[in-house]
N, C-alpha and C positions, 0 to 999 in steps of 0.2 A: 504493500500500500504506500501510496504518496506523501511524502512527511510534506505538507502543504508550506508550514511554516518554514522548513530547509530550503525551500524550493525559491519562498521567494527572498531569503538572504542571503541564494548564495551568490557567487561573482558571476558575470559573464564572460565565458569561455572562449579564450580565439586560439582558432589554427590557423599557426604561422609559417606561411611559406618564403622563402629567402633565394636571391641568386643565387651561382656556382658561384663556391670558395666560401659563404656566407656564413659562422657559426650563430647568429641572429641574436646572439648576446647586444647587442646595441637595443633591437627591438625589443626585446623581451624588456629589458629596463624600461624604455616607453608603454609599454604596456601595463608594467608592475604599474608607473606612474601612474597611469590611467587609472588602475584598481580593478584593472581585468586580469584573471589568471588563464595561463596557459596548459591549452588541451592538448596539441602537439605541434612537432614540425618539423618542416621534409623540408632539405636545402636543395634544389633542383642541380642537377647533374649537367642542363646544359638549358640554354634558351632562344628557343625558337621565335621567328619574327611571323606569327601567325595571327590574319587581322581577326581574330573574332575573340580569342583567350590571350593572345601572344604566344598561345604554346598550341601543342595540339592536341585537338579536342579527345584524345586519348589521356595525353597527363592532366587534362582538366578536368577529367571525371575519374580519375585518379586521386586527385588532390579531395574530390567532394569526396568520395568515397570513405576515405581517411579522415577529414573533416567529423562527416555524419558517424563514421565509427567510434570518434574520440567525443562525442556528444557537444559540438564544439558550436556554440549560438553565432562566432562570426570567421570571416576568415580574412587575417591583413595578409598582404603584402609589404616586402620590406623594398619592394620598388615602384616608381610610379606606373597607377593605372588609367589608361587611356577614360572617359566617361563612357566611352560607347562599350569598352569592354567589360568595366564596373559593372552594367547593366547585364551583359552578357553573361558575368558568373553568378551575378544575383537570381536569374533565371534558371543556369544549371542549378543553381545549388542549395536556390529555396529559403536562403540565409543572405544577411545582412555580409558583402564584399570590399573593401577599399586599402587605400594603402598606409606608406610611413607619415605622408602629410598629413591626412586626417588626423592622424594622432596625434601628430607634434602641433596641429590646428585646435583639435579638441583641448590637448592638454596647457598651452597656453590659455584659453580660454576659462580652464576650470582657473587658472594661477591670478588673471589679474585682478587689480585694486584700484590702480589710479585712471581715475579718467582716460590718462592718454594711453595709458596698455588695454583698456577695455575697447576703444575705439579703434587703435590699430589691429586687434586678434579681430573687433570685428565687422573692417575690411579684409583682411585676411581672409577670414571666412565664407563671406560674401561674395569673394572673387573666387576664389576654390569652388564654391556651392553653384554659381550662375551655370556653366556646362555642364553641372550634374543632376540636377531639379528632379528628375526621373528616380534616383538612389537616394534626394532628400526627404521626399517625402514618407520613406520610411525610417528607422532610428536602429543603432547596433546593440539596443537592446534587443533581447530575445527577443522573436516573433513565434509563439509556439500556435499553430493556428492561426495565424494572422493574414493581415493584407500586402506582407511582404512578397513580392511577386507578382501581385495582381496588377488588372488594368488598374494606367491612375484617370483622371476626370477627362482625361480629355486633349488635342490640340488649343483651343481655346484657353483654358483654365492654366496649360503651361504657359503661354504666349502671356499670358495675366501676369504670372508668377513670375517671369524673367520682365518684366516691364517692373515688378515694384521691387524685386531684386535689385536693379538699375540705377532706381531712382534713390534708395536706400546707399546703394554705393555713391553715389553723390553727396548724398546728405552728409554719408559719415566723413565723405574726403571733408568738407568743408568745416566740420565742428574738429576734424583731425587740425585742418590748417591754423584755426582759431589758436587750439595748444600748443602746437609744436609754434608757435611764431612766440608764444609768452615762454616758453623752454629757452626759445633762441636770444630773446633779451634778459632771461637769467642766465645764459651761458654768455652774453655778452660783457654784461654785468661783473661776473665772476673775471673772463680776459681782462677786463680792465685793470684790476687789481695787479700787481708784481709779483704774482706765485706762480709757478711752474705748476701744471695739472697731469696727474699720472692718472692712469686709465687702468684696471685690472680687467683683464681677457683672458679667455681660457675655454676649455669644455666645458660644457656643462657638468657638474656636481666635481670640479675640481677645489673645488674648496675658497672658491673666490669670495665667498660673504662672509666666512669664516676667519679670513687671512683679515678681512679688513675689519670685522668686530676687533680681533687680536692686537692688530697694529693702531688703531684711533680711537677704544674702548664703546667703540659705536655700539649700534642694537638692529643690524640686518637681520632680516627674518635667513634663518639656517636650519634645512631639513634635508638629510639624508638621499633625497631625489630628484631625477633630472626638473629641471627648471625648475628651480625654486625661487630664481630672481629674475622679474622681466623689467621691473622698474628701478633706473639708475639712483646712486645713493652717493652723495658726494661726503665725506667729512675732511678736515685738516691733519695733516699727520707732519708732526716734528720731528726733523732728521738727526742724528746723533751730531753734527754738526752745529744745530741750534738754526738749521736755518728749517722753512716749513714750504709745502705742497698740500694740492687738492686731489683728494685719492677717493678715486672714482670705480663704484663694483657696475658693473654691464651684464645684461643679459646671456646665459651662456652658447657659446655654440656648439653644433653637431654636424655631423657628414650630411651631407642632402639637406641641408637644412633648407622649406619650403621659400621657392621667391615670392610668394606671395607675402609670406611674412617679412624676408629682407627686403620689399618692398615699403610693406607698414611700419617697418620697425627703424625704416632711414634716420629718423630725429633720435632715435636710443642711441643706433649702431655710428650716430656720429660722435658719441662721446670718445669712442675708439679710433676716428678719423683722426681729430681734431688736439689731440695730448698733445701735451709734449714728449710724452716718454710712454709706451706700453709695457706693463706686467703685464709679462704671459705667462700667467701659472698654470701647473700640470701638475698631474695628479701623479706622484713620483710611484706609488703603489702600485699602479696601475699596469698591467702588460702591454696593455695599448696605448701610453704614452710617447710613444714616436708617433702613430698613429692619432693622436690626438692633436698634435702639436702641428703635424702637417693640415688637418682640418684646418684648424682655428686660421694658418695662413691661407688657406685655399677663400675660404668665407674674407678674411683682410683684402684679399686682392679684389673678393668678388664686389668690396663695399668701395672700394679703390684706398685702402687705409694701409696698402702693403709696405710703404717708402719709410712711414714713423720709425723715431728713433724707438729702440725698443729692449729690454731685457728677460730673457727665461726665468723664469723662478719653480721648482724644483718644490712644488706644496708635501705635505706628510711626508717628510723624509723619519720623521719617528715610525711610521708603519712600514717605511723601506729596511728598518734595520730589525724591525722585531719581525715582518715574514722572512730575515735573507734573503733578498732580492740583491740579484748581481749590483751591484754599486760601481764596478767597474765598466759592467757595459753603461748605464746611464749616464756618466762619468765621457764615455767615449761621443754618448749620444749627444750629450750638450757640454761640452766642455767648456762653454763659460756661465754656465747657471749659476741660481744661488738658492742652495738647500736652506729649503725653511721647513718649521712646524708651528702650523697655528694654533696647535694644542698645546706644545710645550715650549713654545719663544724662541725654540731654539735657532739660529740665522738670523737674526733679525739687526743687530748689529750690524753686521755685511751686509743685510740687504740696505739699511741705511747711509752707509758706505758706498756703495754699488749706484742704489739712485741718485745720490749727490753727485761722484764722477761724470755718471750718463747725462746730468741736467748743466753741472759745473765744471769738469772736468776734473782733471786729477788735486788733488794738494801737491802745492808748488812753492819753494822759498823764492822770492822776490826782494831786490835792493836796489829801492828806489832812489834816484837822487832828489836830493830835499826840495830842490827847487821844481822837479815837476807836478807839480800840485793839482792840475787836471790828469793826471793818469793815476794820483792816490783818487779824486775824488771818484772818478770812472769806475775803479776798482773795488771801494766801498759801494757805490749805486747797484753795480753790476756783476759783484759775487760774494764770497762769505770769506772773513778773515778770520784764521783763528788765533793768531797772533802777532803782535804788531808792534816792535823794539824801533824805538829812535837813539840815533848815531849823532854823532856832529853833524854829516854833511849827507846824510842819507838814512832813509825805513826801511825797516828788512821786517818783509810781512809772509806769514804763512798763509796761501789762501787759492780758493780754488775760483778763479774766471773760465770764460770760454767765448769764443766768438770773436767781435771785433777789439773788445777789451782786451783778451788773450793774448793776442795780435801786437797789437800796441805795445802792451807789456814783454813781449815774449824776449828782448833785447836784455831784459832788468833779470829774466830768469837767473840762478842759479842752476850751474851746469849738473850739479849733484843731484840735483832735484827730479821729480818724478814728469810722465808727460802732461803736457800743458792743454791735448784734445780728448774731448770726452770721447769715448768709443763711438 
């Protein structure tokens, strides 16, 4: 007999099917996200360019077969699916079809809070949803008996529905334009000021809200799962140096991440453009940390933010030493990283080290003659002295410039001293 009450708490099941080479580890984290659990999944062997499934309609009733065997309510895919084809497995398969975008659409939308991430998930959505209206009007919750499959109202009715789709995507550009133009005169705001702004990028659940509660005693919301941050969080963070920056947590990213969302998400993903200096932190734990790390640049180029100055940072390197993970090959992999742990502080020093150089360059001893008195004031304006002894006839300062100040100065260097360009 049917435990009724089991029935309707429990999760909904998807079968997951994946390219050749695919272990679907990525998806399935999406999906945990979501709050779906996984009924099974067949990584395909090879894929054919077939217009009705993309494959042939042999492994496509292959795949349902398996699906309805594992009692599985939907089925993703971990690649994108055509609408026409959407349509076409929903048909074989009697169950609710689609792919990695959905979910990475769905699941930004269960995340946002501010205005302008509710308004860009949904454009995002809205433009994903317009060539699929036929797959929308059912839902991937279970259909047990339902109207999944059947005719929908009509030609008319859809031609209704992609007209207010349309108009809807209008409406939302325009209260989107409203926010992101009051974003842009607080980011403008903030440029005026003489603080250097660092940007923290990375993977998603790389530990990027984490690192920056740690580092500027902030209060980021921090949960164990993909996208847990869609909206930017700026606080101050004072460098071991004494001098300070604006330390920026961003949205995370992921392979395939949807353009519909790198579309919506332009005024987030410019906090990333627009630094002076990118943290790219990686999840040092992680076996797919090369592979992470190449994303995050693929998604940089795709925003055109690839030129920034920028530094790797090396997140949980305390879970690098308590699993044994090769340390030398990561080590090989990024050889100028900076091992941090936002758990236990540890790097943190270095890292404040690190991003001074990259914004100021190195510390340099300088012996200025006393009579140049615009290249001391230049130097005060435009870097950090940590110390500053007067001579008879000359200043011998400790202090990190860079740029056309550097420049200037570079004649007053001392030769013993360290270099005068930031990486």
């Amino acid at each position: 007999m049917i435990n009724i009450e089991e029935e309707k708490n429990r999760k909904v099941r998807a079968f997951l099917v994946g390219e050749p080479g695919n272990n679907l580890c990525e998806l399935k984290g999406l999906t945990d996200t979501l709050g779906l659990e996984t009924a099974g999944t067949l990584t395909l062997t090879r894929l054919e360019i077939q217009p009705a499934y993309g494959m042939g309609k042999g492994k496509a009733q292959e795949i349902v077969d398996l699906a309805k065997e594992s009692e599985a309510d939907c089925i993703i895919f971990d690649f994108n699916i055509e609408p026409t084809k959407q349509r076409n497995w929903e048909k074989l398969s009697k169950i609710p079809c689609f792919d990695r975008q959905e979910v990475i659409i769905r699941i930004f939308a269960s995340r946002a809070q501010t205005k302008e991430a509710v308004l860009q998930v949904e454009l995002a959505r809205l433009s994903y949803s317009l060539p699929r209206l036929a797959h929308s009007y059912g839902d991937m919750a279970r259909q047990r008996g339902g109207s999944y499959g059947s005719k929908g109202a009509g030609e008319t009715q859809l031609e209704l529905d992609q007209r207010r789709i349309r108009e809807r995507i209008a409406q939302t550009k325009k209260e989107l334009d409203l926010v992101v133009r009051t974003r842009e005169t607080q980011r403008k705001k903030r440029g005026a000021l003489p603080v250097p702004e660092c940007a923290l990028i990375g993977y998603t659940n790389a530990g990027k809200s984490s690192l920056l509660n740690a580092l500027t005693n902030a209060d980021a919301f921090v949960e164990n799962k993909l996208f847990a941050t869609l909206d930017p969080l700026t606080r101050r963070l004072n460098l071991k140096d004494g001098n300070g920056i604006l330390l920026t947590d961003t949205v995370g990213f992921i392979s395939n991440l949807p353009h519909s969302l790198i579309d919506a998400f332009k005024s987030t993903l410019a906090e990333a453009e627009q630094a002076d200096l990118q943290l790219i932190v990686i999840d040092a734990s992680d076996s797919q940390a090369k592979f992470q790390y190449d994303t995050v640049i693929q998604v940089l180029k795709e925003i055109k933010a690839e030129q920034n100055n920028r530094l790797i940072v090396l997140n949980k390197w305390d879970a690098v030493k308590e699993k044994e993970i090769d340390q030398a090959e990561l080590q090989l992999l990024f050889p100028d990283a900076v091992k941090v742990s936002a758990r236990t502080h540890e790097g943190f020093d270095q890292l404040s080290e690190r991003i001074s150089e990259k914004l100021l360059g190195a510390m340099n001893e300088y012996e200025i003659p006393a009579e140049e008195q615009d290249i001391l004031r230049q130097i005060r304006a435009n870097g950090v002295i940590s110390e500053e002894n007067w001579l008879d006839s000359s200043v011998v300062l400790k202090a990190r410039i860079s740029g056309r100040t550097a420049a200037i100065a570079e004649k007053y260097r001392k030769l013993n001293s360290g270099e005068t360009d930031a990486e």
